[in-house]
MOPAC internal coordinates of N, CA, C and O (Angstrom, degrees):
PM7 1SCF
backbone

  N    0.0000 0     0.00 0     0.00 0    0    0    0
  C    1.4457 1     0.00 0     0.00 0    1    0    0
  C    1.5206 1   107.42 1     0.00 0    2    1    0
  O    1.2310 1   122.16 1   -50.77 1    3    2    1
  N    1.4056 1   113.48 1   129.23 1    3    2    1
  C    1.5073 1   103.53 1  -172.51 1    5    3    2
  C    1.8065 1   104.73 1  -103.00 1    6    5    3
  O    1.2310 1   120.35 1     7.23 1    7    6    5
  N    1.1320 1   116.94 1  -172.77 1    7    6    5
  C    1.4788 1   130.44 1  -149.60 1    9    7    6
  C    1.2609 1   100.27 1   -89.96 1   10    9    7
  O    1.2310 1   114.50 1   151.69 1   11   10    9
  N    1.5957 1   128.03 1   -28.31 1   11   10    9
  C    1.3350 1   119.98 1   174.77 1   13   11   10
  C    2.2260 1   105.92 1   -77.21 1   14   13   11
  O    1.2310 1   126.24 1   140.28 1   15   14   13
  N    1.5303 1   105.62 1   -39.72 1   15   14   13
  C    1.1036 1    98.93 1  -173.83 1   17   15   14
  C    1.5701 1   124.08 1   -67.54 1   18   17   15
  O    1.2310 1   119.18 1   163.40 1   19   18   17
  N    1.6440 1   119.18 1   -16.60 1   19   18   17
  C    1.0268 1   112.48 1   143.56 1   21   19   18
  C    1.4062 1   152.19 1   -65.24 1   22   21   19
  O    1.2310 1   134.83 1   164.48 1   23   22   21
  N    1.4423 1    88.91 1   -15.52 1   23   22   21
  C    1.5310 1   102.39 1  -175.91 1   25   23   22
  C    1.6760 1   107.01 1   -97.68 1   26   25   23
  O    1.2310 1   118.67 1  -165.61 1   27   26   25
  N    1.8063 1   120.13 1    14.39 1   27   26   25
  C    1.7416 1   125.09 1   166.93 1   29   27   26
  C    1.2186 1    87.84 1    80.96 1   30   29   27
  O    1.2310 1   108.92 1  -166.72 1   31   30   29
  N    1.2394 1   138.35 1    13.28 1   31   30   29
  C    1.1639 1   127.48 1   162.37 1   33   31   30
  C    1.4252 1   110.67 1   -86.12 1   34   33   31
  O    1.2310 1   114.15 1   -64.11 1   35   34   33
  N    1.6403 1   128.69 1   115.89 1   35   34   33
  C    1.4455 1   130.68 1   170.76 1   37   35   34
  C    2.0401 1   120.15 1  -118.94 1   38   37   35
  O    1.2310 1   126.12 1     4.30 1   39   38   37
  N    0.9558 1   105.84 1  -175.70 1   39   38   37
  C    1.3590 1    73.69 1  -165.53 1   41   39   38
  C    1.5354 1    66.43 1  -132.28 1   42   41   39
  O    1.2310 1   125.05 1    -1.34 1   43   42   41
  N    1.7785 1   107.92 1   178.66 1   43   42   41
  C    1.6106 1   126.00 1  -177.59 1   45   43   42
  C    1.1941 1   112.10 1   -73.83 1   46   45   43
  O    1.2310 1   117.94 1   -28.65 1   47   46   45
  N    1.3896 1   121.52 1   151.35 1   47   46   45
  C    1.7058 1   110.15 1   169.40 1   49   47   46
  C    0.9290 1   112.45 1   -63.39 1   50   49   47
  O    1.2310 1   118.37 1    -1.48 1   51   50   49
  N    1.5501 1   120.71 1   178.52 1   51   50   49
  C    1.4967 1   112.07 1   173.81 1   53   51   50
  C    1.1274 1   110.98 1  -105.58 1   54   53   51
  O    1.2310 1   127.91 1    -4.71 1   55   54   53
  N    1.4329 1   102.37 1   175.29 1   55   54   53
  C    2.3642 1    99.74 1  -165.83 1   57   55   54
  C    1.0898 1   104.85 1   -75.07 1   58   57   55
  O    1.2310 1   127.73 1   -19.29 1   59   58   57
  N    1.3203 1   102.72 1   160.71 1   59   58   57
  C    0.8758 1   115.36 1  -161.35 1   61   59   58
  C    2.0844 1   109.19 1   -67.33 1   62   61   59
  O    1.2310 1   124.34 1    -0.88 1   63   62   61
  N    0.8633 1   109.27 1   179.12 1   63   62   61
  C    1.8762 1   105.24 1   179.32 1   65   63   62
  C    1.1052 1   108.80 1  -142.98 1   66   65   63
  O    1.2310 1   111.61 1   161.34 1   67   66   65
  N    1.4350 1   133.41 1   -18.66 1   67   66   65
  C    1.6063 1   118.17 1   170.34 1   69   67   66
  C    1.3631 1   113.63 1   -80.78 1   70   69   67
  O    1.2310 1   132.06 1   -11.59 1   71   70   69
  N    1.2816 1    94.32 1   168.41 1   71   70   69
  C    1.9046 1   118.23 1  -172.89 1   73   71   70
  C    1.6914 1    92.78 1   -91.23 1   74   73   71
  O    1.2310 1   131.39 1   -61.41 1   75   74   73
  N    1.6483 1    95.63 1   118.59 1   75   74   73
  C    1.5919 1   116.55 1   174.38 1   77   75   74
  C    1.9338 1   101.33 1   -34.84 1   78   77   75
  O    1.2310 1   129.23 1   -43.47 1   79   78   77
  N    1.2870 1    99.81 1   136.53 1   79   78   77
  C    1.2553 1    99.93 1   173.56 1   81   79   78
  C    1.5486 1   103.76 1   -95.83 1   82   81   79
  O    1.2310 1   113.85 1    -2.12 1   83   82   81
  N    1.6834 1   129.25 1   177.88 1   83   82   81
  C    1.4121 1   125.26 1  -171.09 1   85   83   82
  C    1.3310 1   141.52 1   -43.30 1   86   85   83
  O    1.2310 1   134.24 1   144.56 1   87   86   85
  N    1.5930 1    90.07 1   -35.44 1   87   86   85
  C    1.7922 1   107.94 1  -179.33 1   89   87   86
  C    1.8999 1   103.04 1   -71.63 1   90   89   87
  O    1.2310 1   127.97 1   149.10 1   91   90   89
  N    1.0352 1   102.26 1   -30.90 1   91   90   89
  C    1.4747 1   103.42 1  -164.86 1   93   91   90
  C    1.7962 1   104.96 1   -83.28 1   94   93   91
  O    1.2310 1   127.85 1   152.22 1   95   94   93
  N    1.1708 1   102.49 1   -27.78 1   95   94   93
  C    1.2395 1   129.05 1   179.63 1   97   95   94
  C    1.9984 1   106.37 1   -65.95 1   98   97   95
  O    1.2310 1   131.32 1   134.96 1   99   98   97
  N    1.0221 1    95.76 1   -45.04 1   99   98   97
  C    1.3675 1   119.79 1   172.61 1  101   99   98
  C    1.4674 1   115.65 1   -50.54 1  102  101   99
  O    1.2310 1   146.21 1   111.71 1  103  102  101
  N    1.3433 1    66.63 1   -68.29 1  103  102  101
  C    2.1182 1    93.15 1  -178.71 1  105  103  102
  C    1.6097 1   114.03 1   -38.44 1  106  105  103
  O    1.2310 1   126.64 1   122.55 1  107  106  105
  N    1.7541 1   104.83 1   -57.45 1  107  106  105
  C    1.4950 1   115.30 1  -168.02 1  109  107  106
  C    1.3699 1    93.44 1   -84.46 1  110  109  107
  O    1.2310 1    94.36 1   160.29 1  111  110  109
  N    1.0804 1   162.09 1   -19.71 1  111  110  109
  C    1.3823 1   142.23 1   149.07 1  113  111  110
  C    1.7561 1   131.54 1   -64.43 1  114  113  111
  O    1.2310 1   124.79 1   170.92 1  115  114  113
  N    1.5118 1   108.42 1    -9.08 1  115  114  113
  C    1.0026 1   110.05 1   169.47 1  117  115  114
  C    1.9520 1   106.27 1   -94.42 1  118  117  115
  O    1.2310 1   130.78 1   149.01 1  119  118  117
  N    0.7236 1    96.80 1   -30.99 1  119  118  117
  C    1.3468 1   121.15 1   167.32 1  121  119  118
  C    1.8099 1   108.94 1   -47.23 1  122  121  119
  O    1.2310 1   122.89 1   126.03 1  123  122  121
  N    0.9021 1   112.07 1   -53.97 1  123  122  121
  C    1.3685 1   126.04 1  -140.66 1  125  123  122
  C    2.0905 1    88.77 1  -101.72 1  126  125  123
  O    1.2310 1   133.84 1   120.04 1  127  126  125
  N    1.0268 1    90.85 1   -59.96 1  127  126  125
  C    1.7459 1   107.89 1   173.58 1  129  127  126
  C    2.1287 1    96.58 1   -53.64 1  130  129  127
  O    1.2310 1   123.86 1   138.52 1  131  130  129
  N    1.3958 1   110.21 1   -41.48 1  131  130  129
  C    2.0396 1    84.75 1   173.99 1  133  131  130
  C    1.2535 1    95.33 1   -94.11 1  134  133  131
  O    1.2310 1    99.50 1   165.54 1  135  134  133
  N    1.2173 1   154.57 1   -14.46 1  135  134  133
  C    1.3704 1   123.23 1   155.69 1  137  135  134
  C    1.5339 1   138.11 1   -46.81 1  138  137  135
  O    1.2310 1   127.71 1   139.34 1  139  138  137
  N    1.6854 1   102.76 1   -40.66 1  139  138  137
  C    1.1703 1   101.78 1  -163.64 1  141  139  138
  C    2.0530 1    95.27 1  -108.76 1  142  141  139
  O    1.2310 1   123.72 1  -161.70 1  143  142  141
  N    1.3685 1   110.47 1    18.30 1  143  142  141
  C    1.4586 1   128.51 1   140.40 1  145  143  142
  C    1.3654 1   117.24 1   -49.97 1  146  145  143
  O    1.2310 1   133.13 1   120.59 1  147  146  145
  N    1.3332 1    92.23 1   -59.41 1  147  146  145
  C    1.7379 1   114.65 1  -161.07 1  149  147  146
  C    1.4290 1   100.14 1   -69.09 1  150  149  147
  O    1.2310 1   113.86 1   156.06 1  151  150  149
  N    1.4880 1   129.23 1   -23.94 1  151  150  149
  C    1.5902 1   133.95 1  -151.11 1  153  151  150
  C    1.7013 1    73.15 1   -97.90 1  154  153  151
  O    1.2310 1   120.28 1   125.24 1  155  154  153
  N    1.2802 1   117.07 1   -54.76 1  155  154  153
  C    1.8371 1    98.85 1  -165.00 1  157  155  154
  C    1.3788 1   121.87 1   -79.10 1  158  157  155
  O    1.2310 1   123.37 1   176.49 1  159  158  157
  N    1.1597 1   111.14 1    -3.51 1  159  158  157
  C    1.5897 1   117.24 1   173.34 1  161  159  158
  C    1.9031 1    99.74 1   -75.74 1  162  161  159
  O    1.2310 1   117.95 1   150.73 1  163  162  161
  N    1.3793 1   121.52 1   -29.27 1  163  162  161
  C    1.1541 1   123.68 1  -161.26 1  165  163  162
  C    1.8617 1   100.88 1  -126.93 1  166  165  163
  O    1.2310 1   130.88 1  -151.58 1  167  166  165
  N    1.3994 1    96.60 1    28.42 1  167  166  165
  C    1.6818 1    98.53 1   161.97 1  169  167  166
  C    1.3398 1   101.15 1    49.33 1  170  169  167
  O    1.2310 1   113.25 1  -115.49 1  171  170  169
  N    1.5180 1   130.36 1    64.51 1  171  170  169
  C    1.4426 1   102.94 1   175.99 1  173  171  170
  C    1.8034 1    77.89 1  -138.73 1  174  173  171
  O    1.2310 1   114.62 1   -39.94 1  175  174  173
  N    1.4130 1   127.80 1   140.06 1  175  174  173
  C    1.3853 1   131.12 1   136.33 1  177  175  174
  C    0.7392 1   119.70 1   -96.89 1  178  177  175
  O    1.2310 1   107.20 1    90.32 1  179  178  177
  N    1.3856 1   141.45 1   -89.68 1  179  178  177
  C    2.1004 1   104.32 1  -178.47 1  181  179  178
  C    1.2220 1   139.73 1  -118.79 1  182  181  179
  O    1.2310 1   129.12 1   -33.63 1  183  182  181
  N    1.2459 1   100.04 1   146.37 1  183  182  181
  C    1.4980 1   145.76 1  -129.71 1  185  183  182
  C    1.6035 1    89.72 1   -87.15 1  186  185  183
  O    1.2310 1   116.83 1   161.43 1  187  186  185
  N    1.3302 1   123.63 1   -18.57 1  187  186  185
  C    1.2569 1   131.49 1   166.51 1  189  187  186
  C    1.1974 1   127.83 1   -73.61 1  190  189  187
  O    1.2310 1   119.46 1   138.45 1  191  190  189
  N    1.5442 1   118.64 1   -41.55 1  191  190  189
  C    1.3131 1   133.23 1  -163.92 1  193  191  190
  C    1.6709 1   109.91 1   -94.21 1  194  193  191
  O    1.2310 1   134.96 1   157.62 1  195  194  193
  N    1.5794 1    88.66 1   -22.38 1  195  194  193
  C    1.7371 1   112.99 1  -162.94 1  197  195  194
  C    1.5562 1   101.44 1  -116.36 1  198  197  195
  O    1.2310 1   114.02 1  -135.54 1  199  198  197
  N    1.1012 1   128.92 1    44.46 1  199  198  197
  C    1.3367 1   139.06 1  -159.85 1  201  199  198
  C    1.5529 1   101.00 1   -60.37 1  202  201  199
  O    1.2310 1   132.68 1   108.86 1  203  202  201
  N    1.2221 1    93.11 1   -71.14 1  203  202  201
  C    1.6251 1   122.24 1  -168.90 1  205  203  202
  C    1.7070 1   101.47 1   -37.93 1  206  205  203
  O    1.2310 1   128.20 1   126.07 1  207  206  205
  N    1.4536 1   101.82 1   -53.93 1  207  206  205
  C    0.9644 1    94.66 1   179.15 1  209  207  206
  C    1.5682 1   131.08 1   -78.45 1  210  209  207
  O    1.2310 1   130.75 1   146.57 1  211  210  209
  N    1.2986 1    96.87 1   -33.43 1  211  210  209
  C    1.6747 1   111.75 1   167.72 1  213  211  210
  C    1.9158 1   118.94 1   -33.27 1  214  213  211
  O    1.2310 1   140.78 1   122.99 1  215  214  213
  N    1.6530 1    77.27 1   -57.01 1  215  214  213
  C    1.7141 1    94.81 1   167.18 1  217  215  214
  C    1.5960 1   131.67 1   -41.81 1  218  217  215
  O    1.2310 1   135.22 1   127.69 1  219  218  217
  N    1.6358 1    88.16 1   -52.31 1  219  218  217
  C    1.8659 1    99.22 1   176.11 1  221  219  218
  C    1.3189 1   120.02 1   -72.12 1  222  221  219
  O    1.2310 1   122.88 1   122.39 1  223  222  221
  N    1.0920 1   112.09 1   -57.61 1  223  222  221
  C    1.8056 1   124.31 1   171.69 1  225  223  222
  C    1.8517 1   108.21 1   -56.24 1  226  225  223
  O    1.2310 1   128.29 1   155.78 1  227  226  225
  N    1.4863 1   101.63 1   -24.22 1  227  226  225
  C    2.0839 1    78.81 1  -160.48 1  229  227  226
  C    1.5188 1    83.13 1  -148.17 1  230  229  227
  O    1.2310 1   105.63 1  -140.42 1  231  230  229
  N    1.2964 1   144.24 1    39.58 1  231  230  229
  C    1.3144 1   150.47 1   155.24 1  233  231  230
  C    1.6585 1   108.36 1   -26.36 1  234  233  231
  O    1.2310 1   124.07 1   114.24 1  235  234  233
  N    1.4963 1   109.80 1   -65.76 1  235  234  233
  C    1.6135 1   130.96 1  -146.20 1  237  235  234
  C    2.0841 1    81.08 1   -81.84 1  238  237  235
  O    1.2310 1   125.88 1   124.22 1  239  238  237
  N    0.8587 1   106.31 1   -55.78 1  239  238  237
  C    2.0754 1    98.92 1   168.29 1  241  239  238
  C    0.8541 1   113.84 1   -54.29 1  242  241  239
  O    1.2310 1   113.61 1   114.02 1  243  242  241
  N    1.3668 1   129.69 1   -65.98 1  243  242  241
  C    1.6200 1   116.96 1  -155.77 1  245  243  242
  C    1.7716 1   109.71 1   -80.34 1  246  245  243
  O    1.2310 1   123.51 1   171.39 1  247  246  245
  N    1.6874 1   110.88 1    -8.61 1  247  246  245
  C    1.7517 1   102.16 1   154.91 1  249  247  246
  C    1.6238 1   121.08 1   -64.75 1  250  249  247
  O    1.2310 1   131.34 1   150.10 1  251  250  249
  N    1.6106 1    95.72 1   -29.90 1  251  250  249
  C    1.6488 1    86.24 1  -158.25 1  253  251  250
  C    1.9862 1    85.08 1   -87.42 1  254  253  251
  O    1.2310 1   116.21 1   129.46 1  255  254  253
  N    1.1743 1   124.81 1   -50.54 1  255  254  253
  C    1.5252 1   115.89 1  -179.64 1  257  255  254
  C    1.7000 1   110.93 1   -51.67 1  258  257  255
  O    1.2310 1   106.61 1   162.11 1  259  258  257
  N    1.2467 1   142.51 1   -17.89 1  259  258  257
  C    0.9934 1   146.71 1   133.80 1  261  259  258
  C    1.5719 1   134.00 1   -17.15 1  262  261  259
  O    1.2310 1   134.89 1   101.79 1  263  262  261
  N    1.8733 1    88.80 1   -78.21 1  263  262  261
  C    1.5004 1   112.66 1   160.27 1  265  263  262
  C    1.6925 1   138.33 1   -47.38 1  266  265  263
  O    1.2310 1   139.41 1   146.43 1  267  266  265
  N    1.4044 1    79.96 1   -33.57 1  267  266  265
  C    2.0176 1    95.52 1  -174.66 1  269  267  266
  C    1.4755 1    93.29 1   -93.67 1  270  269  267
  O    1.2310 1   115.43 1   154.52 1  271  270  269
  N    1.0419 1   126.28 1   -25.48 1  271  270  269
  C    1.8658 1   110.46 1  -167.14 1  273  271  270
  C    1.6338 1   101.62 1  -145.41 1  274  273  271
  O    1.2310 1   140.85 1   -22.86 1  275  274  273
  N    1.7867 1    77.14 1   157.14 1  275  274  273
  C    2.0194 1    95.67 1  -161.09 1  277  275  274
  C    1.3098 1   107.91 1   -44.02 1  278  277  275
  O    1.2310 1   119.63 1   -14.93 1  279  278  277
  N    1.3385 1   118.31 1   165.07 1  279  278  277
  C    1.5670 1   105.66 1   163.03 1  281  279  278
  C    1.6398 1   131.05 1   -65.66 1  282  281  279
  O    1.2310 1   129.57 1   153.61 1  283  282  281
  N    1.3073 1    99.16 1   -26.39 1  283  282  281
  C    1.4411 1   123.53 1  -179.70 1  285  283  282
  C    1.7679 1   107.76 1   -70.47 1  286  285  283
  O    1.2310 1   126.78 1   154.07 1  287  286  285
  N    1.3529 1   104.56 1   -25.93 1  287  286  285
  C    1.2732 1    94.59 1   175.20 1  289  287  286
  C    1.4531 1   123.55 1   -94.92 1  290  289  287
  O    1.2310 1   121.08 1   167.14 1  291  290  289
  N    2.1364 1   115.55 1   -12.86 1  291  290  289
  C    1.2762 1   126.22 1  -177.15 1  293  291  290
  C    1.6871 1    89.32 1   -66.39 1  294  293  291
  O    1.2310 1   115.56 1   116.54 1  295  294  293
  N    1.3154 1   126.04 1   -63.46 1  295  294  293
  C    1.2226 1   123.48 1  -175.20 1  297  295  294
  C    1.5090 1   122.85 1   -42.52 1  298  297  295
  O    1.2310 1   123.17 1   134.75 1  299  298  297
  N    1.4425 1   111.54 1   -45.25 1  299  298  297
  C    1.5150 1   121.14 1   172.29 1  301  299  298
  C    2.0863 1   107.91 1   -51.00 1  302  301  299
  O    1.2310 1   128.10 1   111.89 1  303  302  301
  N    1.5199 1   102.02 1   -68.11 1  303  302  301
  C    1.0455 1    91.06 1   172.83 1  305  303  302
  C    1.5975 1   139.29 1   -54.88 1  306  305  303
  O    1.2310 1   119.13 1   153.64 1  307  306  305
  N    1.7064 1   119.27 1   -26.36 1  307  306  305
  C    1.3143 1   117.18 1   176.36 1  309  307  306
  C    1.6273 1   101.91 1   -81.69 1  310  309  307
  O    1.2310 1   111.05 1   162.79 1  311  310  309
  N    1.1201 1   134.44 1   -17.21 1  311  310  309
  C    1.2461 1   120.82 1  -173.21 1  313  311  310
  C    1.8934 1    97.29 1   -77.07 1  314  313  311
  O    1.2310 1   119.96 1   146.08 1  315  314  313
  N    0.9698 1   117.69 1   -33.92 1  315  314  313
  C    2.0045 1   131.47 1  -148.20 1  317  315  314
  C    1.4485 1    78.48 1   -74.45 1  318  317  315
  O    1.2310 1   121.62 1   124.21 1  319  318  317
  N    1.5777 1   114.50 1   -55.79 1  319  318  317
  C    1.8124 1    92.34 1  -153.45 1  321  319  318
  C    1.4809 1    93.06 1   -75.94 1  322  321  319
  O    1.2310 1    97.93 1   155.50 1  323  322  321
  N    1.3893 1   157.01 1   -24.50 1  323  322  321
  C    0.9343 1   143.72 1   162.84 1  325  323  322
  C    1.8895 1   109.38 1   -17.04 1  326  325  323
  O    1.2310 1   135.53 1    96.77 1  327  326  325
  N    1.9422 1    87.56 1   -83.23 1  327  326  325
  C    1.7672 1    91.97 1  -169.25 1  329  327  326
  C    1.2620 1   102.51 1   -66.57 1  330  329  327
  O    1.2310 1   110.49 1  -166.83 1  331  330  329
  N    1.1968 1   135.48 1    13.17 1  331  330  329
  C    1.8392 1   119.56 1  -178.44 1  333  331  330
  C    1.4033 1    88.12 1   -81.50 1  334  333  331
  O    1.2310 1   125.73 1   120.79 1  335  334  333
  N    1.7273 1   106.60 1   -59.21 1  335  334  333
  C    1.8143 1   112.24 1   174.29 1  337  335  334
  C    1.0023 1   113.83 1    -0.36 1  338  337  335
  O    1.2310 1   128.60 1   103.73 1  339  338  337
  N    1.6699 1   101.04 1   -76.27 1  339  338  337
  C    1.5218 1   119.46 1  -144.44 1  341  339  338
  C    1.7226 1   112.17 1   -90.74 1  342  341  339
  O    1.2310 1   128.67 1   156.43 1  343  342  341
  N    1.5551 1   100.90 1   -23.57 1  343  342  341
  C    1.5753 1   101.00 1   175.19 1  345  343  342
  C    1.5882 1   102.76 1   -62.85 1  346  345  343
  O    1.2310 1   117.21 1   141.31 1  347  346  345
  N    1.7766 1   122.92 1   -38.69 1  347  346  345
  C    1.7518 1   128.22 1  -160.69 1  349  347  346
  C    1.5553 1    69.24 1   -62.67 1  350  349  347
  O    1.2310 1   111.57 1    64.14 1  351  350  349
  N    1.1046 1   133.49 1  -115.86 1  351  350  349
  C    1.5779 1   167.89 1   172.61 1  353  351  350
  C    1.9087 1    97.85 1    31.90 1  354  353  351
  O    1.2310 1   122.73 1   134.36 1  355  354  353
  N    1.2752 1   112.38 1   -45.64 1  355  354  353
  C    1.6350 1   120.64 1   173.61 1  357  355  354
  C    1.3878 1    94.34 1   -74.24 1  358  357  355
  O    1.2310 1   117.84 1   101.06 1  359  358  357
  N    1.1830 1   121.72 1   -78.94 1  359  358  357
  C    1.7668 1   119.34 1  -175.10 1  361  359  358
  C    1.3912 1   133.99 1   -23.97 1  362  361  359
  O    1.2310 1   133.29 1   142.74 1  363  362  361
  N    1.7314 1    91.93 1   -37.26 1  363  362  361
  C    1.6013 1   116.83 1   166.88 1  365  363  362
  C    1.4059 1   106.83 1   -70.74 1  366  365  363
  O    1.2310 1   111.46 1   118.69 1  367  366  365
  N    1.3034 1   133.68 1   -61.31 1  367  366  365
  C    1.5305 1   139.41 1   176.42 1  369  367  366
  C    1.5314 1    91.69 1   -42.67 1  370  369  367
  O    1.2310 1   116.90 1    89.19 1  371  370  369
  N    1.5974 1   123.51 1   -90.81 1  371  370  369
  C    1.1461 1   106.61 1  -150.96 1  373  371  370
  C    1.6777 1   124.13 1   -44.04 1  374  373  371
  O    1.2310 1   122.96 1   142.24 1  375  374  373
  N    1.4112 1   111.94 1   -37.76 1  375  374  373
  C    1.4832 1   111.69 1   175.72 1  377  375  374
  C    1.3442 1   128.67 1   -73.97 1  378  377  375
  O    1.2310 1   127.25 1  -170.50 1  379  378  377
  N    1.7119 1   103.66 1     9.50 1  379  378  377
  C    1.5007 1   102.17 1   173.86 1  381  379  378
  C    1.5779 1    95.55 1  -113.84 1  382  381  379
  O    1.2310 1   121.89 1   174.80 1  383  382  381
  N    1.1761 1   113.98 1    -5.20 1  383  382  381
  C    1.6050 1   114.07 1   168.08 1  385  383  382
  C    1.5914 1   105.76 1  -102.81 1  386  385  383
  O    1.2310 1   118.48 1  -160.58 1  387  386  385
  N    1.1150 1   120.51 1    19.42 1  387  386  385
  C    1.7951 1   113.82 1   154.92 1  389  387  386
  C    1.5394 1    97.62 1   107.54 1  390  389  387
  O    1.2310 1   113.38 1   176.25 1  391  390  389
  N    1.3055 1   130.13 1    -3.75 1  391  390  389
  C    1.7119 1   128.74 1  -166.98 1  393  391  390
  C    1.4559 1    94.12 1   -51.55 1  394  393  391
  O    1.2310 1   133.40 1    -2.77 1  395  394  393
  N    1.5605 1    91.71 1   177.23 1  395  394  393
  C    1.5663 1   104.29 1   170.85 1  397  395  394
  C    1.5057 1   109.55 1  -146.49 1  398  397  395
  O    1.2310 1   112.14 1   -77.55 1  399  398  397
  N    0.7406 1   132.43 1   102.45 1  399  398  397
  C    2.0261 1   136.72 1  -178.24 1  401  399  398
  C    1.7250 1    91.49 1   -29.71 1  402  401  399
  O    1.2310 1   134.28 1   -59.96 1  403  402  401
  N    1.6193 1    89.99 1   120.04 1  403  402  401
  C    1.6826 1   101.86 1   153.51 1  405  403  402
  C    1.7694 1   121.58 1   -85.91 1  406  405  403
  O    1.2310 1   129.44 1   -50.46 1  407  406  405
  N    1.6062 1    99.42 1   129.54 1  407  406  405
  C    1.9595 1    95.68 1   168.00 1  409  407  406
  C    0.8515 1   115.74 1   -91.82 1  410  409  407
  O    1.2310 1   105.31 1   -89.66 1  411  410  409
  N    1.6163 1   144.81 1    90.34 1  411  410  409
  C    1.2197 1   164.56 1  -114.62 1  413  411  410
  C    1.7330 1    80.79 1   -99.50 1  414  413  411
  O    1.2310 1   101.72 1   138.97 1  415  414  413
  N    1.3671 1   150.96 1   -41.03 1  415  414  413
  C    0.9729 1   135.26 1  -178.32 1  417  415  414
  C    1.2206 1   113.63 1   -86.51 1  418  417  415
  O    1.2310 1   106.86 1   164.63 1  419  418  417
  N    1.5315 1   142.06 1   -15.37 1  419  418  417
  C    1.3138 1   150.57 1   138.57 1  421  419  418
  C    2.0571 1   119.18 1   -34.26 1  422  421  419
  O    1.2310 1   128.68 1   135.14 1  423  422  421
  N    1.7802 1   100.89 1   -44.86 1  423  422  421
  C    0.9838 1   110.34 1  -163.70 1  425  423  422
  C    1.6675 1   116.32 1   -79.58 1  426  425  423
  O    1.2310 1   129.35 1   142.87 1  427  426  425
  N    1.4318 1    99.59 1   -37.13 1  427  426  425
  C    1.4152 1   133.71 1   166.15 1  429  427  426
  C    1.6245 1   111.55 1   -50.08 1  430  429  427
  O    1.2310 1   115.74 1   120.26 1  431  430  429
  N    1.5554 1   125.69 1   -59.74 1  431  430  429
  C    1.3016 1   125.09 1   142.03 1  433  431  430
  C    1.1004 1   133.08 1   -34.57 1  434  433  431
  O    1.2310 1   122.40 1   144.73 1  435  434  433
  N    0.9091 1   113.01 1   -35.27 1  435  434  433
  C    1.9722 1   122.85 1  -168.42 1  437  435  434
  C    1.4247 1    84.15 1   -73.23 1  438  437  435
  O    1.2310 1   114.56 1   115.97 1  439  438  437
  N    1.6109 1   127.92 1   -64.03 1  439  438  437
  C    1.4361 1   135.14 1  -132.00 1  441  439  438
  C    1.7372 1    94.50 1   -89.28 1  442  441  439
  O    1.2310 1   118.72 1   147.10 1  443  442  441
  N    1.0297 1   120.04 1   -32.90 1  443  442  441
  C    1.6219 1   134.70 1  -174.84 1  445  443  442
  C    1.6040 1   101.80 1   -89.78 1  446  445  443
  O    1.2310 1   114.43 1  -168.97 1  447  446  445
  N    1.7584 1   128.17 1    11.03 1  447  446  445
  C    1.5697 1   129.24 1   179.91 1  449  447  446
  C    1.5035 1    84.06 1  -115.57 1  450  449  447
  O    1.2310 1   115.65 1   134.70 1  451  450  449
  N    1.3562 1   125.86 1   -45.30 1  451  450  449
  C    1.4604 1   119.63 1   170.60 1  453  451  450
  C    1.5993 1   136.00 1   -32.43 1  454  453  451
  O    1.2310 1   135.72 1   133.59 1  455  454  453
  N    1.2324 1    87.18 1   -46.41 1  455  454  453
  C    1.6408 1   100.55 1  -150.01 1  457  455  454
  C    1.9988 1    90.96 1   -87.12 1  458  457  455
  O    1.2310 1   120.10 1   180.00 1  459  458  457

């Protein structure tokens, strides 16, 4: 027994280290999906840049999407819907300027029938 644990001094467990199993997995995506509900009901994409506001409009979500999933993954997810945004938003440009979707495994063939 050491000198702090006698003295009611304990310290926190440590974090946890396994990989969320399904339910939990579940959890932080349901989680995560009414937060970023709450961000489009109130015109906000990100929740990073737009904190302040993120905070006021979607406070009571982004604790519990917080709560249910790693931190590493709140960040993963607010950064993703960002570039999902912005990748739709180019896709849209190019096909209103005449583009045509490449099949990267079509194209790959084409370039490997060449050579």
């Amino acid at each position: 027994m050491g000198l702090l644990s006698s003295l009611g001094i304990t310290s926190p467990p440590p974090p946890k280290t396994t990989a969320p199993d399904r339910s939990e997995r579940a959890k932080c995506w349901e989680s995560r999906d009414l937060f970023f509900s709450c961000l489009d009901k109130n015109d906000i994409l990100d929740s990073i840049k737009d904190s302040d506001a993120a905070n006021k409009e979607c406070g009571a979500q982004l604790k519990g999407f917080e709560r249910d999933c790693a931190s590493s993954w709140v960040e993963y997810f607010k950064k993703r819907r960002v570039q999902e945004y912005k990748k739709a938003k180019l896709l849209e440009q190019m096909e209103a300027e005449g583009g045509q979707p490449l099949n990267a495994v079509a194209v790959a063939a084409e370039q490997a029938s060449k050579k």
